[in-house]
C-alpha positions, 0 to 999 in steps of 0.5 A: 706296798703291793697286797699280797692278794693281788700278786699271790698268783705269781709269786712262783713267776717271781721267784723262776725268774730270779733263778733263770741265770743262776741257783740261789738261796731264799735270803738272797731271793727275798732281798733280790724281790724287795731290791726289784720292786723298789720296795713295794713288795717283800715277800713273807719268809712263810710265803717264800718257803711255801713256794719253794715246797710246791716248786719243788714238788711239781718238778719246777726247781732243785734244791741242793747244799752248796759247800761254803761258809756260812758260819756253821749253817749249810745254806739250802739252794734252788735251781730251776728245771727245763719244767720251771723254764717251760712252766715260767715261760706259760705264767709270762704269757698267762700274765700278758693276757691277764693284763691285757684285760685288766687294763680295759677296765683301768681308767683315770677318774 
């Protein structure tokens, strides 16, 4: 398992980049973050949502109520913006840069 304290910063990222080629809702999400990452990150409900407030709020996403059924429960949906796309594409550069760095002090012992 991934700590939380190491990938906290990009919990956004994760989340902008499994909205880029279609809206979603934050179960879909979750499992979607547990599926691609084999397992080794499952990101806490509190955690998702909280995430989805400050997107939201910063300008990042949309959420909207898609018309389905879901047994008597309107699902809350999330898509993201031109901000989100322009604001995912900064954390993927911030996070080649950071990686870059933190790997000058990685070595096998």
């Amino acid at each position: 398992m991934i700590s939380s304290d190491v990938i906290r910063g990009y919990n956004d990222t994760i989340i902008l980049c499994l909205l880029l080629d279609n809206a979603s809702y934050g179960y879909e999400i979750s499992k979607k973050i547990k599926q691609l990452s084999e397992g080794k990150y499952v990101m806490k409900e509190t955690t998702l949502y909280s995430a989805f407030t400050r997107l939201e709020k910063n300008g990042y996403i949309v959420s909207f109520y898609k018309e389905e059924e879901t047994h008597g429960r309107r699902r809350t949906y999330y898509r993201i913006t031109p901000a989100g796309i322009e604001y995912y594409r900064e954390k993927c550069i911030e996070w080649n840069v950071t990686q870059h760095v933190i790997d000058k002090f990685i070595r096998e012992l």
